[in-house]
N, C-alpha and C positions, 0 to 999 in steps of 0.2 A: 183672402180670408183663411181663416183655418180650419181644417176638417179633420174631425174626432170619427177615429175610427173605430168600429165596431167588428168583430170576429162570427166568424160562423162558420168553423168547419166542422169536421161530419164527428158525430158522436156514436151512430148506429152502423158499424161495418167501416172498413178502411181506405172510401172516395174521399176524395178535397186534397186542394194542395200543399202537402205534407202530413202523414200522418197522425191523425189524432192520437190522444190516450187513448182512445175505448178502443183497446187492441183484444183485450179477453174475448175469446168465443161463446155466443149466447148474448149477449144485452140485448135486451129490449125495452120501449119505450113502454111507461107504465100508464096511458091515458087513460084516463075516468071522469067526467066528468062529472063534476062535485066531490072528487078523490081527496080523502080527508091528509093533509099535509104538515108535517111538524119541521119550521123550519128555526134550527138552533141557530144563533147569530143573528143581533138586527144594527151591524154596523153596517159598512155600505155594501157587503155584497148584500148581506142579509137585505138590507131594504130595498136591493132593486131587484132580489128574487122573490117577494114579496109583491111588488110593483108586478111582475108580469104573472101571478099566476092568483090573486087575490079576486078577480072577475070570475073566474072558472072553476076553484079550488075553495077547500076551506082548510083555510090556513089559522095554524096556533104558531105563536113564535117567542121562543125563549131566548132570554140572555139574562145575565144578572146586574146589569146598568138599570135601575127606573127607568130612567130618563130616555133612555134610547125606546124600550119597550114604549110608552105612552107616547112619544115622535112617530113610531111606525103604527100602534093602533088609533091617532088620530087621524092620520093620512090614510088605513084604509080599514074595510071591513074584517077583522081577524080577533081571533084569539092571543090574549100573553098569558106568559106563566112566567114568575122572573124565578130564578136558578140558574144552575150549573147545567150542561146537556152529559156530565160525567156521571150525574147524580142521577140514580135510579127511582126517589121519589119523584124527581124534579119529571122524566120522562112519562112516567104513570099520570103522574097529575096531568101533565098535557095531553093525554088519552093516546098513549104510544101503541099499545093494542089493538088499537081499531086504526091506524094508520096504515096507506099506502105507501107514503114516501118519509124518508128523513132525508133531511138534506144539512148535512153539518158544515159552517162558512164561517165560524168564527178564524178571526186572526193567527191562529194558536193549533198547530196542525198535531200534534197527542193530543189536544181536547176533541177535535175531531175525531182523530180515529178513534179512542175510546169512545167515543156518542155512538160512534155507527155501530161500536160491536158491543156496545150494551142496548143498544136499539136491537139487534139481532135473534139477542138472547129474548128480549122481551116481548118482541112480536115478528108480524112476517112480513112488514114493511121493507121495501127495497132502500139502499144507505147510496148516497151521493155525498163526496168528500172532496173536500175546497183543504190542495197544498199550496201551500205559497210559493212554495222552493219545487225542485225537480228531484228531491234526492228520492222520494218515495214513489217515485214511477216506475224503477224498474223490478221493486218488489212486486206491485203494484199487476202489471203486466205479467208478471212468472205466478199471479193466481196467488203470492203470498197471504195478499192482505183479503181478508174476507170482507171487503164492499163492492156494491155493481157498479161503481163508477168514482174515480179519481182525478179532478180537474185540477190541475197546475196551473196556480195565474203566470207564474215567469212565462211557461211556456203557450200559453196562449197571448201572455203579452208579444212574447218573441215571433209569434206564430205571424202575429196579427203585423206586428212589422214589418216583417218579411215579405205580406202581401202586398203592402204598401209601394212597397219597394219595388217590386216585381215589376208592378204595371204605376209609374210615378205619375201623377198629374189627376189622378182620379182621388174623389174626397171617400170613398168608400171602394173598399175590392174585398169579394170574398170569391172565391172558388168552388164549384158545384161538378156533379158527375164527373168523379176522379178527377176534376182539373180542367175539362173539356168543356164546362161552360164558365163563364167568368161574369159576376153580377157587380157592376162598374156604376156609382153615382159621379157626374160630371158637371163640372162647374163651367157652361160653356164661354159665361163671360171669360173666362183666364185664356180664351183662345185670342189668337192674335193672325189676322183680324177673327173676329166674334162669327160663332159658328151658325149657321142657318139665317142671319139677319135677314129681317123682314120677307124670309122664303118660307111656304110651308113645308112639313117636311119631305111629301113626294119628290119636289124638287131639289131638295139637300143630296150631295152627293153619300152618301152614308158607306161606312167600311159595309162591305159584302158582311155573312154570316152573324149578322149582330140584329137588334131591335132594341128597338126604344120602348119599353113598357110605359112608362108615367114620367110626366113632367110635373113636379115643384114648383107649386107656383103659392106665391101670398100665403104659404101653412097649409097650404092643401096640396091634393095633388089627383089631376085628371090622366085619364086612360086615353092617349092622342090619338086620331085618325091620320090621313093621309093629309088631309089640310091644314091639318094645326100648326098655325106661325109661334114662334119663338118669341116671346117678351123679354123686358130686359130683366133681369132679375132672375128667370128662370134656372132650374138645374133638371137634367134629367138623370134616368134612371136604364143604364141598359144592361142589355143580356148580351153576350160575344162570344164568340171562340177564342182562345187565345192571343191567335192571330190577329183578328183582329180587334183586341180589346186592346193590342200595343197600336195598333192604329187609330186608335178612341184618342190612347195618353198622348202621341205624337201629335195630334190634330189641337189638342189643347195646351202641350207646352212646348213639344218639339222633339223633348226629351226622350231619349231610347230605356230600357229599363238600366237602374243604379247595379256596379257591377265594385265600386269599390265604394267603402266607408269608412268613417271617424267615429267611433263609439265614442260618448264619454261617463265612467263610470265602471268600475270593476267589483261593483257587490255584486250580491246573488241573482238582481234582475238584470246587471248588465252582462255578467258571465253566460246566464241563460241567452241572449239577445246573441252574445257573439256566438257559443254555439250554433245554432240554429238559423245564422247568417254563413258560416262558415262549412258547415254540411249541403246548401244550396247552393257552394262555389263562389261566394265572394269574398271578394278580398277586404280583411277590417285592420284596420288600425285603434288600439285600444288604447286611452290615455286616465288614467289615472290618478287622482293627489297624493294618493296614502302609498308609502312604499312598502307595505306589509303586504297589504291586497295586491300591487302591482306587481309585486311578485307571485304573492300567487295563482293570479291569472296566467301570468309567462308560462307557470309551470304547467299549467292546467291545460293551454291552449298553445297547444307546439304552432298552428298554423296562422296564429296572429303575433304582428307587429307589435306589444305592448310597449307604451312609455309612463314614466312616472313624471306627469307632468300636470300642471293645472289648465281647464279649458278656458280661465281667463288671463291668460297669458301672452299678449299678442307677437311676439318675440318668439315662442316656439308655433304659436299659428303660422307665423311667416319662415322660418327656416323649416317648418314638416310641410310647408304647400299644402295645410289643408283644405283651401279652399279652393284647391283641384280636385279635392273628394266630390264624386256625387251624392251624396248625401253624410248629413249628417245628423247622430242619434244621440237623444240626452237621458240618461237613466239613471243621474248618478243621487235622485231621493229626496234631492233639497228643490223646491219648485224655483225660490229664487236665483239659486247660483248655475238652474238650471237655463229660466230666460235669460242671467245675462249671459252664459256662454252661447246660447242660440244665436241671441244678437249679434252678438262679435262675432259667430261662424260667418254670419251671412253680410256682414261689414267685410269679413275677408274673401268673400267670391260663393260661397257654401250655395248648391242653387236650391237645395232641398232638405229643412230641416225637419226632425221628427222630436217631441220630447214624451217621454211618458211621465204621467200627472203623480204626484203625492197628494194633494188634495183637486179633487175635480173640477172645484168652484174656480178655479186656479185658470180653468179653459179660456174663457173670455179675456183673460190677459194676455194670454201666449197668441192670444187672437188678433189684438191689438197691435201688440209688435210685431205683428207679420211673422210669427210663427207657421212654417205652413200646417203642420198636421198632429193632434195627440191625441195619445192612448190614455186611453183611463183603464187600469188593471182590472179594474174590478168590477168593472161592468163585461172587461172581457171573459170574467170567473164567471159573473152571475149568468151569464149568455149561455152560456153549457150547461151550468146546472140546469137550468128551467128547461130546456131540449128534455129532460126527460121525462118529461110528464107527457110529451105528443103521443099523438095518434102512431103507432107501431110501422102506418105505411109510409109514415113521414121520416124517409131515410137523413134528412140533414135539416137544419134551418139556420135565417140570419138574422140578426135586427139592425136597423140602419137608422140615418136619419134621426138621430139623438129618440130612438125606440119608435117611433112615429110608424115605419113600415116592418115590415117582416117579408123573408122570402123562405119559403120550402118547396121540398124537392118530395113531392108525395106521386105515389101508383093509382092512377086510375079505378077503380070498381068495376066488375062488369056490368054490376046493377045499378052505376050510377047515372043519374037524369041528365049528365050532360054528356054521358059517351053519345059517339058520333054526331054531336053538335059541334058549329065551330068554336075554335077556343074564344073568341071575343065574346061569346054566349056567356060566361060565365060573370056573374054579378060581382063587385066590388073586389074585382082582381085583375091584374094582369098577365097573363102566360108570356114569359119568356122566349124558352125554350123546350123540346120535346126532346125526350130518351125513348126511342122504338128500335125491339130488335137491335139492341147496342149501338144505334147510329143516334147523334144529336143533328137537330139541325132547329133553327131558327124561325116561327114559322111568322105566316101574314095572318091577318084577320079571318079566311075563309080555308084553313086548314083545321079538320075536325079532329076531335081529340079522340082516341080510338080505347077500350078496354086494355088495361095493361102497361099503357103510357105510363112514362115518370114523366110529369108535368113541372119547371120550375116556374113556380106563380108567387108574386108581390101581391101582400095585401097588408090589410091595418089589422094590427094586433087584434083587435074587438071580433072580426071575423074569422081571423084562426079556425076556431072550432065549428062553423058554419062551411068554411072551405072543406076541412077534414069531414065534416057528415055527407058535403054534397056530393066530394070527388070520391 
Protein backbone atom coordinates (compact mmCIF):
# COMPACT_ATOMS: atom_id res chain seq x y z
CA UNK A 1 0.00 0.00 0.00
CA UNK A 2 1.15 3.42 -0.01
CA UNK A 3 1.68 5.87 2.76
CA UNK A 4 1.08 9.63 2.40
CA UNK A 5 3.42 11.25 4.51
CA UNK A 6 2.70 14.00 6.78
CA UNK A 7 5.46 16.44 8.30
CA UNK A 8 5.86 17.79 11.78
CA UNK A 9 8.87 19.36 12.52
CA UNK A 10 9.43 21.88 15.19
CA UNK A 11 8.19 25.37 14.45
CA UNK A 12 8.88 26.95 18.14
CA UNK A 13 12.71 26.81 18.76
CA UNK A 14 15.35 24.71 16.78
CA UNK A 15 14.52 20.58 17.98
CA UNK A 16 13.47 18.00 15.06
CA UNK A 17 15.33 16.41 12.58
CA UNK A 18 16.72 19.14 10.54
CA UNK A 19 16.27 22.48 11.26
CA UNK A 20 13.15 24.26 10.71
CA UNK A 21 12.42 27.87 9.26
CA UNK A 22 11.36 29.42 12.65
CA UNK A 23 14.99 30.11 13.07
CA UNK A 24 14.29 33.98 14.27
CA UNK A 25 14.47 34.58 18.12
CA UNK A 26 11.24 35.05 19.93
CA UNK A 27 8.29 33.10 18.08
CA UNK A 28 5.76 32.13 19.90
CA UNK A 29 2.57 30.21 19.55
CA UNK A 30 -0.48 32.49 19.48
CA UNK A 31 -3.20 30.25 21.14
CA UNK A 32 -6.81 31.69 21.93
CA UNK A 33 -9.23 29.90 21.90
CA UNK A 34 -11.93 31.25 19.70
CA UNK A 35 -8.87 33.64 18.20
CA UNK A 36 -10.44 35.47 15.55
CA UNK A 37 -8.31 34.29 12.14
CA UNK A 38 -8.10 35.75 8.55
CA UNK A 39 -6.96 33.11 6.41
CA UNK A 40 -5.98 34.63 2.73
CA UNK A 41 -6.12 31.68 0.20
CA UNK A 42 -8.81 28.97 -0.04
CA UNK A 43 -7.00 26.68 -2.64
CA UNK A 44 -5.56 23.59 -1.04
CA UNK A 45 -3.40 24.78 1.51
CA UNK A 46 -5.96 27.41 2.40
CA UNK A 47 -8.54 24.61 2.75
CA UNK A 48 -6.85 22.20 4.84
CA UNK A 49 -5.78 25.26 7.18
CA UNK A 50 -9.12 25.92 7.51
CA UNK A 51 -9.98 22.24 7.99
CA UNK A 52 -7.74 22.17 11.24
CA UNK A 53 -8.59 25.21 12.92
CA UNK A 54 -12.48 26.00 11.88
CA UNK A 55 -13.60 23.74 15.44
CA UNK A 56 -11.58 26.12 17.55
CA UNK A 57 -11.06 29.43 15.69
CA UNK A 58 -13.26 31.79 13.91
CA UNK A 59 -12.11 31.96 10.74
CA UNK A 60 -12.82 34.54 7.65
CA UNK A 61 -11.30 33.40 4.45
CA UNK A 62 -10.49 35.34 1.30
CA UNK A 63 -9.56 34.70 -2.20
CA UNK A 64 -11.07 36.20 -5.30
CA UNK A 65 -12.35 32.76 -7.04
CA UNK A 66 -16.28 32.46 -5.99
CA UNK A 67 -16.17 29.35 -6.43
CA UNK A 68 -13.34 28.24 -4.16
CA UNK A 69 -14.75 30.63 -1.40
CA UNK A 70 -18.48 28.99 -1.31
CA UNK A 71 -16.40 24.93 -1.64
CA UNK A 72 -14.66 26.12 1.72
CA UNK A 73 -17.75 27.91 3.33
CA UNK A 74 -20.02 24.94 2.55
CA UNK A 75 -17.55 22.46 4.04
CA UNK A 76 -17.23 24.53 7.14
CA UNK A 77 -18.37 27.04 9.66
CA UNK A 78 -16.46 30.49 8.50
CA UNK A 79 -16.51 33.64 7.34
CA UNK A 80 -15.57 34.76 3.14
CA UNK A 81 -15.02 37.93 1.85
CA UNK A 82 -13.96 37.43 -2.00
CA UNK A 83 -10.97 40.05 -2.91
CA UNK A 84 -7.47 40.43 -3.07
CA UNK A 85 -5.46 39.86 0.53
CA UNK A 86 -3.14 43.07 -1.33
CA UNK A 87 -6.14 45.03 -1.17
CA UNK A 88 -6.59 47.03 2.00
CA UNK A 89 -10.40 47.30 1.76
CA UNK A 90 -10.63 43.76 0.94
CA UNK A 91 -8.58 43.24 4.73
CA UNK A 92 -10.92 45.71 6.67
CA UNK A 93 -13.87 44.33 5.36
CA UNK A 94 -12.76 40.84 6.62
CA UNK A 95 -12.26 42.61 10.17
CA UNK A 96 -8.28 42.75 9.97
CA UNK A 97 -8.45 44.78 13.21
CA UNK A 98 -9.58 42.77 15.52
CA UNK A 99 -7.50 39.65 14.30
CA UNK A 100 -5.00 37.46 15.83
CA UNK A 101 -3.53 35.77 13.14
CA UNK A 102 -3.12 36.29 9.14
CA UNK A 103 -2.08 33.51 7.64
CA UNK A 104 -1.35 34.33 3.84
CA UNK A 105 -1.28 30.60 1.46
CA UNK A 106 -2.13 31.81 -1.54
CA UNK A 107 0.04 30.30 -4.63
CA UNK A 108 1.74 33.61 -5.43
CA UNK A 109 4.42 34.36 -2.65
CA UNK A 110 4.58 38.74 -3.42
CA UNK A 111 0.83 38.41 -2.84
CA UNK A 112 1.74 36.88 0.29
CA UNK A 113 4.24 38.94 1.52
CA UNK A 114 2.28 42.12 0.65
CA UNK A 115 -0.87 40.60 2.74
CA UNK A 116 1.22 40.12 5.80
CA UNK A 117 2.82 43.50 5.65
CA UNK A 118 -0.32 45.29 4.87
CA UNK A 119 -1.89 43.17 7.56
CA UNK A 120 0.84 44.76 9.94
CA UNK A 121 0.14 48.08 9.11
CA UNK A 122 -3.45 47.56 9.83
CA UNK A 123 -3.54 45.73 12.85
CA UNK A 124 -1.50 43.69 15.55
CA UNK A 125 -2.28 40.49 14.23
CA UNK A 126 0.64 38.03 14.01
CA UNK A 127 1.37 37.27 9.72
CA UNK A 128 2.25 33.47 8.72
CA UNK A 129 3.55 33.16 5.13
CA UNK A 130 3.37 30.18 2.78
CA UNK A 131 6.68 30.39 0.00
CA UNK A 132 6.62 27.87 -2.49
CA UNK A 133 10.29 28.15 -3.34
CA UNK A 134 13.15 28.53 -0.72
CA UNK A 135 14.60 31.69 -2.23
CA UNK A 136 12.95 33.90 0.51
CA UNK A 137 14.24 32.08 3.63
CA UNK A 138 17.38 33.32 4.00
CA UNK A 139 16.11 36.94 4.00
CA UNK A 140 13.56 35.54 6.02
CA UNK A 141 15.94 34.13 8.81
CA UNK A 142 18.43 37.67 8.82
CA UNK A 143 15.01 39.36 10.38
CA UNK A 144 14.66 41.00 6.72
CA UNK A 145 11.29 40.27 6.09
CA UNK A 146 8.92 41.78 8.72
CA UNK A 147 6.61 38.29 9.35
CA UNK A 148 6.65 35.73 12.48
CA UNK A 149 6.76 33.04 10.42
CA UNK A 150 7.87 31.85 6.76
CA UNK A 151 7.00 28.26 5.71
CA UNK A 152 8.53 26.83 2.39
CA UNK A 153 6.60 24.05 0.98
CA UNK A 154 9.86 22.85 -1.15
CA UNK A 155 11.45 22.77 1.87
CA UNK A 156 9.14 20.98 4.18
CA UNK A 157 8.37 18.96 1.09
CA UNK A 158 12.22 18.06 1.01
CA UNK A 159 12.15 17.97 4.79
CA UNK A 160 9.40 15.45 4.86
CA UNK A 161 11.39 13.04 2.42
CA UNK A 162 14.16 13.12 3.95
CA UNK A 163 12.38 11.49 6.93
CA UNK A 164 11.12 9.13 4.94
CA UNK A 165 14.14 8.10 3.84
CA UNK A 166 16.03 8.03 7.12
CA UNK A 167 13.97 5.36 8.71
CA UNK A 168 12.37 3.34 5.17
CA UNK A 169 9.70 0.98 5.83
CA UNK A 170 7.56 3.22 8.20
CA UNK A 171 4.23 4.79 6.57
CA UNK A 172 4.77 7.81 8.66
CA UNK A 173 8.11 9.30 10.53
CA UNK A 174 8.40 12.53 12.20
CA UNK A 175 11.08 13.39 14.57
CA UNK A 176 10.63 14.90 18.25
CA UNK A 177 13.05 16.23 21.06
CA UNK A 178 15.87 17.29 18.78
CA UNK A 179 15.81 14.07 17.05
CA UNK A 180 15.87 11.74 20.18
CA UNK A 181 12.41 10.59 19.96
CA UNK A 182 11.16 9.25 16.51
CA UNK A 183 7.14 9.02 16.07
CA UNK A 184 7.01 5.96 13.55
CA UNK A 185 3.29 4.52 12.06
CA UNK A 186 3.91 0.77 10.99
CA UNK A 187 2.44 -1.24 8.47
CA UNK A 188 3.09 -4.62 10.34
CA UNK A 189 1.51 -6.57 7.64
CA UNK A 190 4.72 -5.54 5.06
CA UNK A 191 6.72 -7.61 7.70
CA UNK A 192 7.87 -10.91 6.54
CA UNK A 193 6.81 -13.18 8.51
CA UNK A 194 4.00 -10.68 10.02
CA UNK A 195 4.95 -9.14 13.28
CA UNK A 196 3.23 -10.21 16.56
CA UNK A 197 0.72 -12.95 14.92
CA UNK A 198 -1.69 -14.21 16.99
CA UNK A 199 0.86 -13.12 20.18
CA UNK A 200 -0.30 -10.23 22.56
CA UNK A 201 2.01 -7.92 22.73
CA UNK A 202 3.79 -8.69 26.21
CA UNK A 203 4.93 -11.50 24.51
CA UNK A 204 6.28 -9.72 21.21
CA UNK A 205 9.73 -9.40 21.34
CA UNK A 206 9.78 -5.45 20.92
CA UNK A 207 13.09 -3.14 19.91
CA UNK A 208 14.17 -2.07 23.56
CA UNK A 209 13.43 2.01 24.13
CA UNK A 210 10.35 2.23 21.91
CA UNK A 211 6.32 1.89 22.65
CA UNK A 212 3.61 1.28 20.93
CA UNK A 213 0.97 4.05 21.72
CA UNK A 214 -2.15 3.03 19.56
CA UNK A 215 -3.07 0.55 17.18
CA UNK A 216 -5.35 1.33 13.87
CA UNK A 217 -7.71 -0.66 13.56
CA UNK A 218 -11.24 -0.55 11.27
CA UNK A 219 -10.75 3.75 11.39
CA UNK A 220 -10.26 3.88 14.86
CA UNK A 221 -7.71 3.51 16.94
CA UNK A 222 -7.27 1.97 20.75
CA UNK A 223 -4.65 2.68 23.43
CA UNK A 224 -3.36 -1.23 23.72
CA UNK A 225 -2.52 -2.90 26.96
CA UNK A 226 -0.08 -5.74 27.58
CA UNK A 227 -2.60 -8.30 26.12
CA UNK A 228 -3.72 -6.78 22.97
CA UNK A 229 -3.35 -9.34 20.07
CA UNK A 230 -2.63 -8.06 16.70
CA UNK A 231 -5.47 -8.41 13.87
CA UNK A 232 -4.85 -8.58 10.45
CA UNK A 233 -5.26 -5.43 9.01
CA UNK A 234 -3.95 -3.69 11.96
CA UNK A 235 -1.10 -0.74 11.78
CA UNK A 236 0.42 0.66 14.76
CA UNK A 237 1.73 3.63 15.95
CA UNK A 238 5.06 3.92 17.94
CA UNK A 239 7.31 6.09 19.84
CA UNK A 240 11.40 4.98 19.60
CA UNK A 241 14.71 6.23 19.92
CA UNK A 242 16.41 6.37 16.93
CA UNK A 243 18.03 3.43 17.51
CA UNK A 244 15.57 1.65 17.69
CA UNK A 245 13.10 3.14 15.35
CA UNK A 246 15.85 1.55 12.54
CA UNK A 247 15.00 -1.55 14.33
CA UNK A 248 11.01 -0.99 13.88
CA UNK A 249 11.98 -0.32 9.80
CA UNK A 250 14.41 -3.48 9.62
CA UNK A 251 11.65 -5.72 11.36
CA UNK A 252 9.29 -4.75 8.73
CA UNK A 253 11.24 -4.75 5.53
CA UNK A 254 14.78 -5.46 6.29
CA UNK A 255 15.89 -2.54 4.76
CA UNK A 256 18.77 -0.38 6.52
CA UNK A 257 18.28 3.40 6.12
CA UNK A 258 18.42 4.82 2.00
CA UNK A 259 22.03 6.15 1.64
CA UNK A 260 21.93 6.68 -2.25
CA UNK A 261 19.20 8.04 -4.63
CA UNK A 262 17.61 8.72 -8.05
CA UNK A 263 15.83 11.98 -8.15
CA UNK A 264 13.62 12.66 -11.03
CA UNK A 265 13.05 16.24 -11.78
CA UNK A 266 15.21 19.38 -11.77
CA UNK A 267 12.66 22.24 -11.03
CA UNK A 268 12.31 24.21 -7.91
CA UNK A 269 10.80 21.21 -5.87
CA UNK A 270 13.25 18.79 -7.09
CA UNK A 271 16.43 21.21 -6.63
CA UNK A 272 15.05 21.75 -3.11
CA UNK A 273 14.72 17.73 -2.55
CA UNK A 274 18.29 17.35 -3.69
CA UNK A 275 19.60 19.98 -1.38
CA UNK A 276 18.34 18.85 1.61
CA UNK A 277 19.21 15.12 0.75
CA UNK A 278 22.52 16.16 -0.12
CA UNK A 279 23.43 18.34 3.28
CA UNK A 280 22.25 14.99 5.26
CA UNK A 281 25.14 13.05 3.30
CA UNK A 282 23.54 11.18 0.56
CA UNK A 283 24.43 10.45 -2.33
CA UNK A 284 21.67 11.64 -5.38
CA UNK A 285 21.78 11.16 -8.65
CA UNK A 286 19.60 13.72 -10.54
CA UNK A 287 17.91 13.01 -13.97
CA UNK A 288 16.28 15.52 -15.83
CA UNK A 289 14.47 16.09 -19.58
CA UNK A 290 14.96 19.64 -20.11
CA UNK A 291 18.58 20.47 -20.95
CA UNK A 292 18.30 24.18 -19.75
CA UNK A 293 17.32 22.97 -16.11
CA UNK A 294 19.75 20.09 -16.27
CA UNK A 295 22.19 22.36 -16.47
CA UNK A 296 21.27 24.25 -14.09
CA UNK A 297 21.09 21.97 -11.48
CA UNK A 298 24.82 20.86 -12.34
CA UNK A 299 25.78 24.17 -11.70
CA UNK A 300 23.75 24.64 -8.62
CA UNK A 301 24.55 21.39 -7.10
CA UNK A 302 28.43 20.66 -7.43
CA UNK A 303 27.69 17.44 -5.14
CA UNK A 304 25.31 15.65 -7.33
CA UNK A 305 25.49 13.36 -10.40
CA UNK A 306 23.10 15.38 -12.76
CA UNK A 307 21.91 13.67 -16.27
CA UNK A 308 19.78 14.95 -18.82
CA UNK A 309 17.81 12.31 -19.35
CA UNK A 310 14.15 11.00 -19.45
CA UNK A 311 12.83 8.69 -16.26
CA UNK A 312 10.93 6.81 -18.97
CA UNK A 313 13.76 5.65 -20.74
CA UNK A 314 14.57 2.07 -20.06
CA UNK A 315 17.98 1.92 -21.87
CA UNK A 316 19.54 4.74 -19.65
CA UNK A 317 17.59 2.90 -16.31
CA UNK A 318 19.70 -0.08 -17.30
CA UNK A 319 23.16 1.34 -18.32
CA UNK A 320 22.97 4.13 -14.85
CA UNK A 321 21.98 0.75 -12.68
CA UNK A 322 19.31 2.64 -11.17
CA UNK A 323 17.63 0.14 -9.89
CA UNK A 324 20.59 -0.47 -7.37
CA UNK A 325 19.45 2.89 -5.98
CA UNK A 326 17.82 2.65 -2.75
CA UNK A 327 15.31 4.75 -3.38
CA UNK A 328 13.74 6.36 -5.65
CA UNK A 329 12.02 10.12 -5.77
CA UNK A 330 9.60 11.58 -8.33
CA UNK A 331 9.14 15.46 -8.41
CA UNK A 332 9.25 16.34 -11.54
CA UNK A 333 5.08 18.11 -11.40
CA UNK A 334 3.32 16.07 -14.08
CA UNK A 335 1.42 13.21 -11.84
CA UNK A 336 1.24 11.10 -14.95
CA UNK A 337 4.67 10.79 -16.20
CA UNK A 338 5.39 10.67 -12.79
CA UNK A 339 3.49 7.10 -12.11
CA UNK A 340 4.77 5.84 -15.18
CA UNK A 341 8.49 6.57 -14.36
CA UNK A 342 7.72 5.13 -10.70
CA UNK A 343 6.61 2.01 -12.30
CA UNK A 344 9.34 1.34 -14.57
CA UNK A 345 11.84 2.32 -11.45
CA UNK A 346 10.38 -0.50 -9.74
CA UNK A 347 10.13 -3.04 -12.94
CA UNK A 348 13.98 -2.13 -12.94
CA UNK A 349 14.85 -3.34 -9.16
CA UNK A 350 14.04 0.34 -7.44
CA UNK A 351 12.97 -1.26 -3.93
CA UNK A 352 11.58 2.13 -2.56
CA UNK A 353 9.65 4.65 -4.46
CA UNK A 354 8.69 8.21 -3.32
CA UNK A 355 6.55 10.67 -5.58
CA UNK A 356 5.37 14.00 -4.53
CA UNK A 357 1.65 14.79 -5.67
CA UNK A 358 0.53 17.68 -8.25
CA UNK A 359 -2.85 16.98 -7.52
CA UNK A 360 -3.67 14.91 -4.07
CA UNK A 361 -6.78 13.10 -5.43
CA UNK A 362 -3.91 11.55 -7.55
CA UNK A 363 -2.99 9.44 -4.05
CA UNK A 364 -5.15 6.43 -4.72
CA UNK A 365 -3.56 5.80 -8.04
CA UNK A 366 -0.02 5.91 -7.05
CA UNK A 367 -1.68 3.42 -4.42
CA UNK A 368 -2.61 1.24 -6.86
CA UNK A 369 0.45 0.79 -8.69
CA UNK A 370 2.32 0.07 -5.80
CA UNK A 371 3.58 3.14 -5.34
CA UNK A 372 5.06 2.85 -1.96
CA UNK A 373 4.85 6.38 -0.51
CA UNK A 374 3.54 10.30 -1.30
CA UNK A 375 3.87 13.72 -0.32
CA UNK A 376 1.27 16.05 -0.84
CA UNK A 377 3.08 19.56 -0.54
CA UNK A 378 0.60 21.19 0.53
CA UNK A 379 -0.68 19.53 3.27
CA UNK A 380 2.99 19.50 4.29
CA UNK A 381 2.50 23.82 4.09
CA UNK A 382 -0.74 23.75 5.78
CA UNK A 383 0.82 21.44 8.69
CA UNK A 384 3.17 24.39 9.94
CA UNK A 385 1.05 27.11 9.35
CA UNK A 386 -1.76 25.80 11.70
CA UNK A 387 1.20 24.91 14.56
CA UNK A 388 0.79 28.48 15.22
CA UNK A 389 -2.28 28.93 16.71
CA UNK A 390 -1.05 26.22 19.76
CA UNK A 391 -0.93 26.48 23.22
CA UNK A 392 2.76 28.35 23.64
CA UNK A 393 3.85 25.07 25.87
CA UNK A 394 3.26 22.96 22.91
CA UNK A 395 6.97 23.14 21.70
CA UNK A 396 6.23 21.01 18.16
CA UNK A 397 3.34 19.04 16.67
CA UNK A 398 2.44 16.28 13.83
CA UNK A 399 -0.56 15.17 11.89
CA UNK A 400 -0.67 11.64 10.76
CA UNK A 401 -2.72 9.31 9.52
CA UNK A 402 -4.36 11.33 6.53
CA UNK A 403 -5.19 14.30 9.76
CA UNK A 404 -7.09 11.55 11.78
CA UNK A 405 -4.24 11.70 14.80
CA UNK A 406 -2.09 14.32 16.03
CA UNK A 407 1.18 14.11 18.11
CA UNK A 408 2.70 17.14 20.53
CA UNK A 409 5.50 17.55 22.40
CA UNK A 410 3.84 19.85 25.33
CA UNK A 411 5.38 20.77 29.22
CA UNK A 412 3.61 19.56 32.02
CA UNK A 413 1.83 22.44 34.45
CA UNK A 414 2.65 22.24 37.94
CA UNK A 415 -1.18 22.78 38.55
CA UNK A 416 -2.02 20.33 36.29
CA UNK A 417 -4.63 17.31 37.56
CA UNK A 418 -2.73 14.74 36.14
CA UNK A 419 0.84 15.55 37.52
CA UNK A 420 2.07 12.58 39.40
CA UNK A 421 -0.63 10.35 37.97
CA UNK A 422 0.43 7.67 35.61
CA UNK A 423 0.73 8.66 32.16
CA UNK A 424 -2.09 6.01 31.15
CA UNK A 425 -4.28 8.16 33.45
CA UNK A 426 -4.72 10.64 30.87
CA UNK A 427 -8.01 10.35 28.73
CA UNK A 428 -8.26 9.99 24.88
CA UNK A 429 -4.35 9.98 24.49
CA UNK A 430 -1.45 8.10 24.39
CA UNK A 431 2.09 9.25 26.06
CA UNK A 432 4.89 8.10 24.05
CA UNK A 433 7.53 9.29 25.52
CA UNK A 434 8.90 11.53 28.47
CA UNK A 435 11.66 14.54 28.30
CA UNK A 436 12.89 14.84 32.26
CA UNK A 437 15.85 16.74 33.12
CA UNK A 438 17.23 16.46 29.39
CA UNK A 439 16.92 12.52 29.45
CA UNK A 440 14.13 10.88 27.16
CA UNK A 441 13.15 7.64 27.82
CA UNK A 442 10.20 5.46 26.95
CA UNK A 443 7.88 4.86 29.63
CA UNK A 444 5.08 1.69 30.71
CA UNK A 445 1.75 2.40 31.94
CA UNK A 446 2.69 3.05 35.68
CA UNK A 447 5.25 5.61 35.24
CA UNK A 448 3.86 8.96 36.51
CA UNK A 449 4.03 12.00 34.80
CA UNK A 450 5.95 14.60 37.09
CA UNK A 451 5.53 18.80 36.72
CA UNK A 452 7.75 20.05 34.21
CA UNK A 453 7.87 16.90 31.88
CA UNK A 454 7.63 17.40 28.03
CA UNK A 455 5.29 14.71 27.42
CA UNK A 456 4.99 13.40 23.65
CA UNK A 457 1.23 12.27 23.46
CA UNK A 458 -1.03 11.13 20.36
CA UNK A 459 -4.44 12.22 20.23
CA UNK A 460 -7.29 13.10 17.77
CA UNK A 461 -7.40 16.50 16.64
CA UNK A 462 -11.11 17.24 18.36
CA UNK A 463 -9.05 16.88 21.71
CA UNK A 464 -6.00 19.00 21.03
CA UNK A 465 -7.31 21.83 23.11
CA UNK A 466 -8.62 19.63 25.94
CA UNK A 467 -5.11 17.84 26.15
CA UNK A 468 -3.42 21.60 26.05
CA UNK A 469 -5.95 22.87 29.24
CA UNK A 470 -5.47 19.46 31.09
CA UNK A 471 -1.64 19.06 30.80
Amino acid sequence: MAWRVRSGVLVVGLEGFGADVATAAGIRACHDAGMQVIVVGAGQVGHTVVKSLAETHECTVIDIDEARLEAVSHAYDVRITRGSGTWRETLLEAGVADAGLVLACTSRDEVNLVTAMLARRLSSARTVVRATGMDYLAAWRAGDLDVDLLVSTAFETASAVARTLHVPGARHVDFFAGGEVVVLGVDIREAKPPLFAGRPLRDADLPAASRVVAVVRDGSWIRPTAHEVMRPGDWVIVMASLAAARTWSRLVTGADPVDDVALFGAGRMGTAIARVLLDKGLSVRLIEPDAARARAAAAALDRARVFHATGLDPAFLRRERIGAAGAAVFAGGDDSRNLHAAVLAKVHGVGLTLTVLDDPAAAEVFEAAGVDVTIDPGDETAEKMARFTFDERTHQMAMLGDDRFEVLDITVRPDSRFAHGPVDALPGAGVGAIVRGGTVFFPDGEDELRPGDRVIVLTEPERVPVIEHDL
